[in-house]
N, CA, C and O of each residue as an XYZ file, in Angstrom:
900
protein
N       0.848     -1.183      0.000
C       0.000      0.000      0.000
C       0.886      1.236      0.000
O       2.012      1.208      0.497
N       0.355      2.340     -0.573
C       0.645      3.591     -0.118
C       1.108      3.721      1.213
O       0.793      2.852      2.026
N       2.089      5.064      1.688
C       2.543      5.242      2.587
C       1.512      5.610      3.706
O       0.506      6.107      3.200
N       1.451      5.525      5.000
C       0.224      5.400      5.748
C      -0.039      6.610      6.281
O       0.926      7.261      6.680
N      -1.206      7.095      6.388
C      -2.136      8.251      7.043
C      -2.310      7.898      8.281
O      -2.931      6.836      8.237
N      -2.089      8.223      9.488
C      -2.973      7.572     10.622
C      -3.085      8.377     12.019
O      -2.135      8.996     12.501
N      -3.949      8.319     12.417
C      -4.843      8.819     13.411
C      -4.266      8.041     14.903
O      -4.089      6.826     14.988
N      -4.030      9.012     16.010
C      -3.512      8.270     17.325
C      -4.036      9.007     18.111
O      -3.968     10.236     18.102
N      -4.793      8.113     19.109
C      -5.244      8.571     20.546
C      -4.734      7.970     21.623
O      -4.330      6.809     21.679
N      -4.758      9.025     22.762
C      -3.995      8.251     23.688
C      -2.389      8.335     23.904
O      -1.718      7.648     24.674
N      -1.948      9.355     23.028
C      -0.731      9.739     22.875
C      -0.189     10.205     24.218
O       1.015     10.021     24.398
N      -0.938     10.816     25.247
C      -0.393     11.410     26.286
C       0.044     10.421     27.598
O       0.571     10.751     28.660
N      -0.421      8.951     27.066
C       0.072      7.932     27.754
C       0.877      7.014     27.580
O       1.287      7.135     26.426
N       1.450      5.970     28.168
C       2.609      5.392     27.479
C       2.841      4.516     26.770
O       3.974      4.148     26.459
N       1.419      3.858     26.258
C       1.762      3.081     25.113
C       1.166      3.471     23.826
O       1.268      2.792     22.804
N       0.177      5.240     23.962
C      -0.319      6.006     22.744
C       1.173      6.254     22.359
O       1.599      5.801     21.296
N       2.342      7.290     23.588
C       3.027      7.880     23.392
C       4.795      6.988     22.380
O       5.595      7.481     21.586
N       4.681      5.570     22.999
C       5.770      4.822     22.191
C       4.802      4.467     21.102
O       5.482      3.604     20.547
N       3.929      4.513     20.554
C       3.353      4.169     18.957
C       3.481      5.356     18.403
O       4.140      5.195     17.375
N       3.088      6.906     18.596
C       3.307      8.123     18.510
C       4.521      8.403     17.640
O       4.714      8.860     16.513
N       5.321      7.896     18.728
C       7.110      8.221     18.307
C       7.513      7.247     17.160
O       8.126      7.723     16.204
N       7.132      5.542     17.187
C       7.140      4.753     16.224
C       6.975      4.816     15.074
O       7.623      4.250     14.193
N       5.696      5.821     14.935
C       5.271      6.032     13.349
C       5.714      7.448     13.045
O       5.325      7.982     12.006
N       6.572      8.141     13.965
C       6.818      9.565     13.019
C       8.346      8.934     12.829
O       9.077      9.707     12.209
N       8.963      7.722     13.223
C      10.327      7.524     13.119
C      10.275      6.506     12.111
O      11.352      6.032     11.750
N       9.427      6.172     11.697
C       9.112      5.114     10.964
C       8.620      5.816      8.873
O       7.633      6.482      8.562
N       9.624      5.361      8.029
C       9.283      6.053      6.802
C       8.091      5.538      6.116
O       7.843      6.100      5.048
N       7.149      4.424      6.550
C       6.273      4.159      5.916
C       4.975      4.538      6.584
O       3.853      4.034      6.632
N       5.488      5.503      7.029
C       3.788      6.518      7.604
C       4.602      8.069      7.507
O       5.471      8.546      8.237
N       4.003      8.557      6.425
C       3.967      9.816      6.177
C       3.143     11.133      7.221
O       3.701     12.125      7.690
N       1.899     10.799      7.346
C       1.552     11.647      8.610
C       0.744     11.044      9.703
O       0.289      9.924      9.937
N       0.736     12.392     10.378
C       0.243     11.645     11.720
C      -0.615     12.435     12.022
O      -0.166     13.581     12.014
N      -2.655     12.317     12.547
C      -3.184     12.982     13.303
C      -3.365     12.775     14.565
O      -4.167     11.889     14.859
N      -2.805     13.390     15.465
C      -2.905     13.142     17.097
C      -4.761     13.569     18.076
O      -5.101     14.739     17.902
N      -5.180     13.209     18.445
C      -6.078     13.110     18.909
C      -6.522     13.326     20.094
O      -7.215     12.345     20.365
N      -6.523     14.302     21.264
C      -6.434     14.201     22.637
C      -7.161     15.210     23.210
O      -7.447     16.254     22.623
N      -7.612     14.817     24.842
C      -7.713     15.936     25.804
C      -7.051     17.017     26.032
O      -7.551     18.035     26.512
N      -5.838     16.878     25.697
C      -4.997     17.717     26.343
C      -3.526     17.243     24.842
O      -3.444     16.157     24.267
N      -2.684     18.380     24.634
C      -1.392     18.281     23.804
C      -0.644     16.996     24.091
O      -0.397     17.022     25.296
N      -0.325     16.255     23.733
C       1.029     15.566     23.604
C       2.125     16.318     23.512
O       3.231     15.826     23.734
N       1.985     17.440     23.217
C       3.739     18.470     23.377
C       4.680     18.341     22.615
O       5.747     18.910     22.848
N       4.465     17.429     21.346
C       5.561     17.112     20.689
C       5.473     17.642     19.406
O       4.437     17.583     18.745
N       6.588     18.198     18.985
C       6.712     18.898     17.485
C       7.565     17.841     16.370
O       8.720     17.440     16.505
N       6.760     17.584     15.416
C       7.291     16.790     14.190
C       7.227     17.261     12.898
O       6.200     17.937     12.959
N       7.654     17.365     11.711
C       7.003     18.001     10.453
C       5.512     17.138     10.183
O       4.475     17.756      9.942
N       5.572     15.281     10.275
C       5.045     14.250     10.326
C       3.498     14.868     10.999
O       2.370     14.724     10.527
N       3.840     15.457     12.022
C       2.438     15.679     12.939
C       1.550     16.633     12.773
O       1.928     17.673     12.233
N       0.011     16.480     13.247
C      -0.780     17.750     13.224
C      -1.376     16.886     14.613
O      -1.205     15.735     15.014
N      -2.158     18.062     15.116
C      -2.753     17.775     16.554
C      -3.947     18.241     17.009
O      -3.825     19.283     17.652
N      -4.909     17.890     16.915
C      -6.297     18.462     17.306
C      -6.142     18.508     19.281
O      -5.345     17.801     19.898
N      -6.941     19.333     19.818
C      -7.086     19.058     21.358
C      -9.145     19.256     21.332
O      -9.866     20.209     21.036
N      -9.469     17.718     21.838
C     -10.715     17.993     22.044
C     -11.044     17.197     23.298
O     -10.543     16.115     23.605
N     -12.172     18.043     24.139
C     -12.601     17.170     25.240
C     -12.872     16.607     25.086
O     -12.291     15.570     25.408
N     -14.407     16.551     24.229
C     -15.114     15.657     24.259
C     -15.388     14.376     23.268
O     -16.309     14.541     22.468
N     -14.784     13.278     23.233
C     -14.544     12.414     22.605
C     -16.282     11.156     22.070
O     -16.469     10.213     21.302
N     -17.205     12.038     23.152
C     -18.399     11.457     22.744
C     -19.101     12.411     21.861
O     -20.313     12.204     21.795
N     -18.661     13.386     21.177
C     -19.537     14.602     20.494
C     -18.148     15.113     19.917
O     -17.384     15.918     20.449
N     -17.965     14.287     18.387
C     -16.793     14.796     17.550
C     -17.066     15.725     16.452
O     -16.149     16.065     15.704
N     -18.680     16.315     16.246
C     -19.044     17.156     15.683
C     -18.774     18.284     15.158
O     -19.365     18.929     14.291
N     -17.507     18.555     15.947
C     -16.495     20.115     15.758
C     -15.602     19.561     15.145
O     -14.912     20.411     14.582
N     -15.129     18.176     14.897
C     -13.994     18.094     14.564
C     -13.602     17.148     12.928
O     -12.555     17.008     12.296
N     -15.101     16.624     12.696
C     -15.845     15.745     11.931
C     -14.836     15.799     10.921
O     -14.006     14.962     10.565
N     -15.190     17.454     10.370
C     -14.265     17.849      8.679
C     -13.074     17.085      8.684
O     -12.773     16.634      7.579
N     -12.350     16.826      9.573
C     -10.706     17.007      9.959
C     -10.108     15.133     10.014
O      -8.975     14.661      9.930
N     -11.500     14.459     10.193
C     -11.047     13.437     10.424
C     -10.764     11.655      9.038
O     -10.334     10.501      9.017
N     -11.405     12.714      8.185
C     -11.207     12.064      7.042
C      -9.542     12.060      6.160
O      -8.575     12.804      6.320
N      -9.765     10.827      5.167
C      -8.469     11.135      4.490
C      -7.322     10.159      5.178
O      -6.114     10.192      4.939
N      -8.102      9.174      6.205
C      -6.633      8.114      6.884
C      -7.353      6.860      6.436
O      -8.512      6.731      6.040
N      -5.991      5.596      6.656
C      -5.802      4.957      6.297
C      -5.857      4.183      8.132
O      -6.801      3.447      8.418
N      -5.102      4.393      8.846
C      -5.311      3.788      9.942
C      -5.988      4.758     11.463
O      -6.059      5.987     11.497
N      -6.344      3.973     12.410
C      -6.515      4.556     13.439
C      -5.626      3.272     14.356
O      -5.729      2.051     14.236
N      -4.884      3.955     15.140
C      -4.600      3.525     16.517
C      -4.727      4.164     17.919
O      -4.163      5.110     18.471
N      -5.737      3.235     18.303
C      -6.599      3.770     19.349
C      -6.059      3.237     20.661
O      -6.363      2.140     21.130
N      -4.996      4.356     21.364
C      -4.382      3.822     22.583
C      -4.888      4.557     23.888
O      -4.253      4.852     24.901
N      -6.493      4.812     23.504
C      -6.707      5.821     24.922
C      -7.315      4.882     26.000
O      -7.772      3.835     25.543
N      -7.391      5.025     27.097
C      -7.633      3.481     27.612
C      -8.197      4.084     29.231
O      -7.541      5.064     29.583
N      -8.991      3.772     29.966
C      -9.444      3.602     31.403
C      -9.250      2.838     31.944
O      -9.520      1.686     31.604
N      -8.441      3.317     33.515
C      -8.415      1.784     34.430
C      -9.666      1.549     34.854
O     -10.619      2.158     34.370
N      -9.790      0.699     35.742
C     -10.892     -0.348     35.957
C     -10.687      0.098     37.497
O     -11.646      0.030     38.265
N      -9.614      0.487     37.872
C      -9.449      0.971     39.547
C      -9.892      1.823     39.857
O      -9.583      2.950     39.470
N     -11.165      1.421     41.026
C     -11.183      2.663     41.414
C     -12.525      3.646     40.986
O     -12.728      4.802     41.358
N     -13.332      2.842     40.123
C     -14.616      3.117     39.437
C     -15.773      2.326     39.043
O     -15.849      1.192     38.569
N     -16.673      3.208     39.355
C     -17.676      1.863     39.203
C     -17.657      1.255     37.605
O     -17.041      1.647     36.614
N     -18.753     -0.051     37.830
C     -18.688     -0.851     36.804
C     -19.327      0.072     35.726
O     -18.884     -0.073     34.587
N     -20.465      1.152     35.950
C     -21.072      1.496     34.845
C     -20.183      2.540     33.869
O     -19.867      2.499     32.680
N     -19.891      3.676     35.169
C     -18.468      4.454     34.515
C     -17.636      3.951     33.842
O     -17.205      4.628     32.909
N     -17.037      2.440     34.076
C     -15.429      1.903     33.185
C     -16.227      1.765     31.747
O     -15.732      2.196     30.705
N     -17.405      1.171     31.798
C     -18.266      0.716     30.662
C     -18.479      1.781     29.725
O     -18.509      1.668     28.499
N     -18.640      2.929     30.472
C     -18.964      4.074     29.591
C     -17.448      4.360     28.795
O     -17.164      4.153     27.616
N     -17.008      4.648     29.369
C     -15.292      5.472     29.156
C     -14.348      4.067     28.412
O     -13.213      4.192     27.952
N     -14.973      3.043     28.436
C     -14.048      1.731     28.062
C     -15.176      1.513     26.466
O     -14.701      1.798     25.367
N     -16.028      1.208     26.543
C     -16.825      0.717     25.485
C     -17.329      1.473     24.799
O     -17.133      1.340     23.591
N     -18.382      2.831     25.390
C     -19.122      3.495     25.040
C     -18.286      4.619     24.618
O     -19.113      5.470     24.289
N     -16.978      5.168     24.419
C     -16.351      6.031     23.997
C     -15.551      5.773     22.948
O     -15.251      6.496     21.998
N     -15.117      4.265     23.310
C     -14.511      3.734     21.765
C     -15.126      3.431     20.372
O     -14.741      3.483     19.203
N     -16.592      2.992     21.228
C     -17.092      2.439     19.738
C     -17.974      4.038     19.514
O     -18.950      3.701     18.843
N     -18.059      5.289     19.711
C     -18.477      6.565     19.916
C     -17.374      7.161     18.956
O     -17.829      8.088     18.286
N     -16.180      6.905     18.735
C     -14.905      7.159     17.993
C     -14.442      6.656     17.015
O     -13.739      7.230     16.183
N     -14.951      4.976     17.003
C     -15.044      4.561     15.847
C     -15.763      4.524     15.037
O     -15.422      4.622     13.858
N     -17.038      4.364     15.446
C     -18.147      4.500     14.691
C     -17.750      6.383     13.519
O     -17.899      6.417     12.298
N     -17.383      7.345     14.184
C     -17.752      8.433     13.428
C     -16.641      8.374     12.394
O     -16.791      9.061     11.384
N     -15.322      7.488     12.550
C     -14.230      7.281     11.706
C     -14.946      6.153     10.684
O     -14.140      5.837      9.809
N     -15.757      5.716     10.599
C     -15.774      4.074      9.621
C     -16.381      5.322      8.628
O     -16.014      5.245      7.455
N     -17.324      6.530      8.999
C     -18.311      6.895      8.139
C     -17.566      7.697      7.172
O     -17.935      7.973      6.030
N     -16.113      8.158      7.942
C     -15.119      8.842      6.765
C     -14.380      8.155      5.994
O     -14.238      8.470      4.813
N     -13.830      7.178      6.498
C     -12.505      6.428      6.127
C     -13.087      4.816      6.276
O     -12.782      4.164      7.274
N     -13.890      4.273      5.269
C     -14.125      2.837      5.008
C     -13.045      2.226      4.934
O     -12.782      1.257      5.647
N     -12.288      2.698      4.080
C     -10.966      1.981      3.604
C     -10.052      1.790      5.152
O      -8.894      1.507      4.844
N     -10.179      1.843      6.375
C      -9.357      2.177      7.001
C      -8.759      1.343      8.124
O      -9.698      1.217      8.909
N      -7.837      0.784      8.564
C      -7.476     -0.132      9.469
C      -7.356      0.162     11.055
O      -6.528      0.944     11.523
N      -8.524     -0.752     12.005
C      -8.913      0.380     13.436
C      -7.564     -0.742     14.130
O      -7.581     -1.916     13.760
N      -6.718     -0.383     14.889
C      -6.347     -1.204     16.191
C      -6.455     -0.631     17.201
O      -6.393      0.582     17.399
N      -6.714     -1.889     18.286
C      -7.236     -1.013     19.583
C      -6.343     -1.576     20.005
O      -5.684     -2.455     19.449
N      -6.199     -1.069     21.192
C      -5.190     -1.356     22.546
C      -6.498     -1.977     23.686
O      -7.435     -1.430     24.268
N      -5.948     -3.451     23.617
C      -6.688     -4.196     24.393
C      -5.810     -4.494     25.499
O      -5.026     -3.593     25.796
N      -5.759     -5.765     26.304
C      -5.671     -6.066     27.099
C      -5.546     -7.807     27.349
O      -6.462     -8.532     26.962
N      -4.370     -8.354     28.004
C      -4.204     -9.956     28.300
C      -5.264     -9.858     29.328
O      -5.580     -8.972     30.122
N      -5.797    -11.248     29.022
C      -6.453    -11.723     29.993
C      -8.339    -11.256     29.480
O      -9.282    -11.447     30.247
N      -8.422    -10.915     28.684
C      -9.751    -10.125     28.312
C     -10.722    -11.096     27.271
O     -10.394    -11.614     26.204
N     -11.742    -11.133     27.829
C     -12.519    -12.104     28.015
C     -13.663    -12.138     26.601
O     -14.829    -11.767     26.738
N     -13.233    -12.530     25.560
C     -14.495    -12.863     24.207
C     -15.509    -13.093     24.121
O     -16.314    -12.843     23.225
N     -15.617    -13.661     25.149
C     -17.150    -14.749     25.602
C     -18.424    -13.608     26.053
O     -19.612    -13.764     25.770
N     -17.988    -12.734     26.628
C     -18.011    -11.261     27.515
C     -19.058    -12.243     29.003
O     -20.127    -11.848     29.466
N     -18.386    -13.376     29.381
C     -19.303    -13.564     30.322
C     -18.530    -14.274     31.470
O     -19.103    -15.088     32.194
N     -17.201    -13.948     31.625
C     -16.679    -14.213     32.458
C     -16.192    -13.493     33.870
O     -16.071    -12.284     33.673
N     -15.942    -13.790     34.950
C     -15.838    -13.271     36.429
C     -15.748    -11.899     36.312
O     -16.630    -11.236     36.856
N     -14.766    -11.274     35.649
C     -13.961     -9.866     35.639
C     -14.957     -9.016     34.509
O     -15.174     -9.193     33.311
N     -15.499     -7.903     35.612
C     -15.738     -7.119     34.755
C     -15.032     -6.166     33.635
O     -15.525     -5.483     32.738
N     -14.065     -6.326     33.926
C     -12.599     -5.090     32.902
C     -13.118     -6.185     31.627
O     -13.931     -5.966     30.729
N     -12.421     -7.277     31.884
C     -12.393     -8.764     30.683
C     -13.413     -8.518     29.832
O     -13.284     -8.219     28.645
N     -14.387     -8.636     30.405
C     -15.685     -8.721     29.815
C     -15.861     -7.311     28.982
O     -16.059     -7.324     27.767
N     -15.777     -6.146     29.712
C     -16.535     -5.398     28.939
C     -14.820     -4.836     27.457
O     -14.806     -3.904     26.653
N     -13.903     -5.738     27.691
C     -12.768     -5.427     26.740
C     -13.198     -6.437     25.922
O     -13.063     -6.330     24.703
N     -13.735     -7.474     26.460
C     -14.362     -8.556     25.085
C     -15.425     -8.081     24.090
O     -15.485     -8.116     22.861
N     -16.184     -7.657     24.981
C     -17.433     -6.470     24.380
C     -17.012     -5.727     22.992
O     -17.186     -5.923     21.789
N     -16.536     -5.021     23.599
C     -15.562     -3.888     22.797
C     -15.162     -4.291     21.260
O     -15.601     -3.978     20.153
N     -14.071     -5.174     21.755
C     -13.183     -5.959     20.561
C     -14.035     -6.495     19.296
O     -13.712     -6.444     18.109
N     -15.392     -7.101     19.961
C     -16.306     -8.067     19.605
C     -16.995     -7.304     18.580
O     -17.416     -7.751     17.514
N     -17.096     -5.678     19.154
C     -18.184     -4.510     18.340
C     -17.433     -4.447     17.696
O     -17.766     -4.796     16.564
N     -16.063     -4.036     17.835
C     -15.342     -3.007     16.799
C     -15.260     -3.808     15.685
O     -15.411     -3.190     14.631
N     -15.005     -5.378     15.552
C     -15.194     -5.992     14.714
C     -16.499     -6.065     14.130
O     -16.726     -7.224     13.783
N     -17.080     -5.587     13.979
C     -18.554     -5.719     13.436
C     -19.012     -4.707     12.025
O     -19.621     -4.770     10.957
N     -18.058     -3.551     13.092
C     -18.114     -2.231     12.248
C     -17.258     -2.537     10.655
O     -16.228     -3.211     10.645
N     -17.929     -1.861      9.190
C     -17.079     -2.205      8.028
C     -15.735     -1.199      8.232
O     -15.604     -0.148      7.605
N     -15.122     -1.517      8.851
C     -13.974     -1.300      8.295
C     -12.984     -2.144      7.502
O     -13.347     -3.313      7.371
N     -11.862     -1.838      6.964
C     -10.576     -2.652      6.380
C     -10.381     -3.746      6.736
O     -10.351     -4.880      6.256
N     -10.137     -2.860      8.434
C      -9.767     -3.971      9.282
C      -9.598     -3.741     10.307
O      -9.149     -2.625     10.568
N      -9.913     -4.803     11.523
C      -9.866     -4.148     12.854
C      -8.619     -5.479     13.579
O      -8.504     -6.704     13.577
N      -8.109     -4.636     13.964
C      -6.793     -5.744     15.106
C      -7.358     -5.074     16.567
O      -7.682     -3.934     16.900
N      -7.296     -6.577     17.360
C      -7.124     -6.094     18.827
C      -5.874     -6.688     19.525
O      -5.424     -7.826     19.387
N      -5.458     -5.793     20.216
C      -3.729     -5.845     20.456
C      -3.490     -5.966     21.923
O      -2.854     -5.173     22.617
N      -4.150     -7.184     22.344
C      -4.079     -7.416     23.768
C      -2.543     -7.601     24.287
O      -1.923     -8.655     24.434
N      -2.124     -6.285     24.516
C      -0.995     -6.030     25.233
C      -0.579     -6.576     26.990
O      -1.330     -6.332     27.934
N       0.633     -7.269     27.116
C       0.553     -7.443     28.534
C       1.653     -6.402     29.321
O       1.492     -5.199     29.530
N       2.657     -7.129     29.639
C       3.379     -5.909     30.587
C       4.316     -5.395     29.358
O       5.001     -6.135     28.653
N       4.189     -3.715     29.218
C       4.998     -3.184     28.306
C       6.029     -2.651     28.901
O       5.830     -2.053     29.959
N       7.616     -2.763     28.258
C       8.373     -2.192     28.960
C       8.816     -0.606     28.374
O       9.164     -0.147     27.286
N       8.611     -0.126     29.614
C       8.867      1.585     29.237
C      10.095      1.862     28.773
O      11.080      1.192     29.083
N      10.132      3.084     27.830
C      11.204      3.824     27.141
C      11.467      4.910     28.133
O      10.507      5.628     28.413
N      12.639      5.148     28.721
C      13.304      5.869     29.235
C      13.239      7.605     29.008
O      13.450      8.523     29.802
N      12.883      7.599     27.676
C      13.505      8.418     26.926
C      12.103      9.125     26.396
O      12.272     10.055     25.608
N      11.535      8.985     26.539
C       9.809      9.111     26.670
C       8.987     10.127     27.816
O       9.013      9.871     29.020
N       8.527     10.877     27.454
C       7.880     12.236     28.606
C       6.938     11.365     29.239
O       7.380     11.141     30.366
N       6.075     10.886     29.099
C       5.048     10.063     30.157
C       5.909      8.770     30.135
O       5.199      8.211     30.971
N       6.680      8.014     29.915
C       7.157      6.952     31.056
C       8.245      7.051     31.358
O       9.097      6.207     31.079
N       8.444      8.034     31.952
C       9.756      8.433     32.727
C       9.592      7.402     34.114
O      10.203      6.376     34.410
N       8.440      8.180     34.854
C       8.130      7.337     35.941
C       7.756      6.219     36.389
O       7.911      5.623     37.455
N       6.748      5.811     34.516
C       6.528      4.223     34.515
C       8.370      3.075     34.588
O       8.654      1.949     34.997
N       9.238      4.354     33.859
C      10.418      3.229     33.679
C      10.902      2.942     34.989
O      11.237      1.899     35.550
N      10.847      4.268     35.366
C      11.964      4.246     37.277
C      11.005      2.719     37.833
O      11.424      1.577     37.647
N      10.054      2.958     38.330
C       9.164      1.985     38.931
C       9.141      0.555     38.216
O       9.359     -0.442     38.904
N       8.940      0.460     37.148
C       8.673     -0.845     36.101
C       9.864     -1.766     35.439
O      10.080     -2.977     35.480
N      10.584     -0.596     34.771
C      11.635     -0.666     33.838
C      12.600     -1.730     33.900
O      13.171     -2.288     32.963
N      12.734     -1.996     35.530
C      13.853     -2.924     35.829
C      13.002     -4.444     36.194
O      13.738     -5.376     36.520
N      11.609     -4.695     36.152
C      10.971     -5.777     35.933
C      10.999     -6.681     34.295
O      11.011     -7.899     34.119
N      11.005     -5.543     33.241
C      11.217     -6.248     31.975
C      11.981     -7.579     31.909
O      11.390     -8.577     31.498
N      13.209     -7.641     32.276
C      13.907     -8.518     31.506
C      13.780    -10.226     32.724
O      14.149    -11.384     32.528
N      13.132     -9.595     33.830
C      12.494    -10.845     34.593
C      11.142    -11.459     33.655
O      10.927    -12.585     33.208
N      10.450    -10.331     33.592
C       8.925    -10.753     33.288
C       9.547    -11.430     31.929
O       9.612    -12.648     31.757
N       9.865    -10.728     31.263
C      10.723    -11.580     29.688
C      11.195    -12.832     29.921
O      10.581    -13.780     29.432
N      12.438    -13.067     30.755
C      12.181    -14.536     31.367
C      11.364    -15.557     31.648
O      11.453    -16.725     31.270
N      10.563    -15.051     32.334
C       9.214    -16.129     33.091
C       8.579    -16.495     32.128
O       8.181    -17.652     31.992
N       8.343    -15.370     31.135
C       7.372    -15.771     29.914
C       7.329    -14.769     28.805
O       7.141    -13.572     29.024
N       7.529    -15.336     27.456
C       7.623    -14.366     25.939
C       6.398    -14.201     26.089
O       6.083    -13.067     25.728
N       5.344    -14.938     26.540
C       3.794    -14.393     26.333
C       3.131    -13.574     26.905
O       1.935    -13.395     26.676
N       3.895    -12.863     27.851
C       3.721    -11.454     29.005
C       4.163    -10.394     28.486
O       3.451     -9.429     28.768
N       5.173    -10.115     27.745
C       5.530     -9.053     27.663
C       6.532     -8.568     26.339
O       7.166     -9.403     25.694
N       6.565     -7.450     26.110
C       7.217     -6.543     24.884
C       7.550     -5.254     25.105
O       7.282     -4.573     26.094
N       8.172     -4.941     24.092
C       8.435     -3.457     24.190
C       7.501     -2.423     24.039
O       6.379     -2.895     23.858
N       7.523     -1.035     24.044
C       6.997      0.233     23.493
C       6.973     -0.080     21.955
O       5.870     -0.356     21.484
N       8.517     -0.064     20.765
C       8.654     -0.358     19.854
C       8.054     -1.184     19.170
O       7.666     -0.911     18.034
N       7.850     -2.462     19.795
C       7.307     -3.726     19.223
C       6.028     -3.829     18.998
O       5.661     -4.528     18.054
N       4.700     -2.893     20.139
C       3.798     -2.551     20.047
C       3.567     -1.820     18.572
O       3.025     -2.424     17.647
N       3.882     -0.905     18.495
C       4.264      0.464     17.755
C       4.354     -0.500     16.304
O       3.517     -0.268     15.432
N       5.267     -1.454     16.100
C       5.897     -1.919     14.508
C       4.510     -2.891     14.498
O       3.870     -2.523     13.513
N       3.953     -3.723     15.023
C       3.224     -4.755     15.040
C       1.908     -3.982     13.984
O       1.400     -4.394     12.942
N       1.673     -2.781     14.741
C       0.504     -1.902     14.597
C       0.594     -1.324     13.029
O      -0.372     -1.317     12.265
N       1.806     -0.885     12.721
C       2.428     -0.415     11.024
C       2.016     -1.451     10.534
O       1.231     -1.437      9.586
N       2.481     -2.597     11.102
C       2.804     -3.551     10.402
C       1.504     -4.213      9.891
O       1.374     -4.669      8.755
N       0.673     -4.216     10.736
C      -0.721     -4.646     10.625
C      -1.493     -3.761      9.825
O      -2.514     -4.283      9.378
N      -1.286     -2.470      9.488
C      -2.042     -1.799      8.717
C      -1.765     -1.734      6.974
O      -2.530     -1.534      6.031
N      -0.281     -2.008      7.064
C       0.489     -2.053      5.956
C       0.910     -3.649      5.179
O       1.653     -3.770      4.205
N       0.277     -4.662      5.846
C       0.519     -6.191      5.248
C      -0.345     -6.718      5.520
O      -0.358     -7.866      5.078
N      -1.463     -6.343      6.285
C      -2.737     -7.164      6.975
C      -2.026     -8.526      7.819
O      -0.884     -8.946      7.630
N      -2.859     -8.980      8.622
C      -2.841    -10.534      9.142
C      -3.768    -11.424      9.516
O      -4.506    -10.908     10.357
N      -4.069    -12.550      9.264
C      -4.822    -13.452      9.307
C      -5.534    -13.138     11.108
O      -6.679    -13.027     11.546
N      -4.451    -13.098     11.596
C      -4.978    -13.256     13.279
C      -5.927    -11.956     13.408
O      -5.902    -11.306     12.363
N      -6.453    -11.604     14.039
C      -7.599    -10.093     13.833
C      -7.516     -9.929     15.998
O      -7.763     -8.897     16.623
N      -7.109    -11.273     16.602
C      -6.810    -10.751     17.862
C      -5.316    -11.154     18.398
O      -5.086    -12.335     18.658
N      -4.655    -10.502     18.502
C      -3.216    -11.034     18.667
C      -2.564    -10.515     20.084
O      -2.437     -9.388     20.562
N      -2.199    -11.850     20.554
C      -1.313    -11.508     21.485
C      -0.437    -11.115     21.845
O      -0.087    -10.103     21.239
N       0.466    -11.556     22.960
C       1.533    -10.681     23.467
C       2.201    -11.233     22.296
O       2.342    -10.504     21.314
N       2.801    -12.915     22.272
C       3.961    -13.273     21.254
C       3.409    -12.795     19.782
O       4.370    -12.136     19.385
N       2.434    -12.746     18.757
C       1.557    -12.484     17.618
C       2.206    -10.978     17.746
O       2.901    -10.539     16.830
N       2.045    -10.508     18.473
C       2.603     -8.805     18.749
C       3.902     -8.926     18.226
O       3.990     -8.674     17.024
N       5.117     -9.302     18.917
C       6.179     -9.639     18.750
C       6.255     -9.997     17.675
O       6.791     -9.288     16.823
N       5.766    -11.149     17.406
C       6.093    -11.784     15.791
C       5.982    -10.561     14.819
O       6.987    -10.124     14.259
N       4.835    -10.060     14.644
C       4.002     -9.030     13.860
C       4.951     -7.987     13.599
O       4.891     -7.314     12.569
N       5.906     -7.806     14.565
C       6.597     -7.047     14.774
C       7.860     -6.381     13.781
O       8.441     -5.343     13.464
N       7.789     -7.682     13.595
C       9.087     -8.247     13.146
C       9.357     -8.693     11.638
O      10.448     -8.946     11.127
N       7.706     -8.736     10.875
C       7.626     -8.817      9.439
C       7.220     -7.645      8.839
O       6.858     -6.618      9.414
N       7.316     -7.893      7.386
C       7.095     -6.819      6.551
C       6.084     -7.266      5.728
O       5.159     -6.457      5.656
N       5.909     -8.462      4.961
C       5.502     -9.346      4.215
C       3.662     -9.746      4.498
O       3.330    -10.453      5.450
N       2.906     -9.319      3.773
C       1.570     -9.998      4.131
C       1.310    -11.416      3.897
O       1.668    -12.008      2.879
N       0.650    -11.963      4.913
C       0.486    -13.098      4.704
C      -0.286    -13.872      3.893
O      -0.193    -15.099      3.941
């Protein structure tokens, strides 16, 4: 395909912010629209940057969102700390609120979300997070798009070098290469996230939910399957 257009939310956190940096360092994505509450702060030729609150009423911003090829959707709610109906709203009801108004511009267009290990398909298991991330995954696939990947990420290891995981690295950073040990199916990089996601928009893949290792692998080709 053509060089890639793509749309990122969630940039102001740390696994919007290592996909962010991935695709403006990366020559087979030409631009980038950033998407947020608040700036990401970062200056690129690659970049343009909308700041909008409200992510359930994109009506102001509609004109602006046509013309891509991918969305990577890394904006995400914990589950700590809130009730079940709130995570539901801000977890389900805001994503598919974001995608839905992108399918009506950009048919042609490839959605990945930033999911979650451990997240539940069935949507009827113990954990409410699981469930309503199975939900989710389950809709977004429904919607016509290109194509939708869900990118159930497990422990990511932070970039140093990165404005929001400065503090994730101090705290986290030195768990990577244990958790990497114990198990390839736990964990990856910032980067690896980031290439999997190019990579998936730019070669397609059979898998449509991929895991931690599928991540990795994904990562690591160029070639459609």
């Amino acid at each position: 395909m053509d060089k890639i257009k793509a749309i990122i939310t969630g940039a102001t956190g740390m696994v919007g912010e290592g996909v962010l940096h991935e695709c403006l360092k990366n020559d087979d994505v030409e631009q980038v629209l950033v998407v947020g509450r608040r700036s990401c702060e970062v200056v690129h030729t690659k970049l343009t940057e909308i700041v909008h609150r409200d992510f359930f009423d994109l009506s102001a911003i509609e004109d602006r969102l046509g013309g891509y090829d991918a969305c990577f959707f890394c904006l995400g709610s914990s589950s700590v700390g809130v009730s079940e109906e709130e995570y539901f709203q801000m977890t389900y009801e805001l994503t598919m609120s974001f995608a839905k108004a992108l399918v009506t511009k950009n048919p042609e267009m490839t959605f990945c979300y930033v999911s979650g290990k451990g997240t539940d398909s069935t949507e009827k298991g113990r954990l409410n997070w699981a469930r309503v991330k199975g939900k989710t995954e389950n809709d977004l696939m429904k919607l016509p798009f290109k194509g939708v990947f869900a990118f159930r990420i497990g422990f990511v290891k932070p970039n140093k070098n990165y404005k929001n995981t400065v503090r994730n690295y101090k705290y986290l950073g030195w768990l990577y290469p244990v958790v990497k040990a114990i198990s390839g199916n736990l964990a990856s990089t910032l980067e690896e996230v980031g290439l999997a996601m190019i990579n998936a928009v730019k070669a397609g893949d059979s898998r449509k939910v991929l895991e931690v290792r599928d991540i990795i692998e994904l990562a690591q080709i160029g070639n459609a399957r």
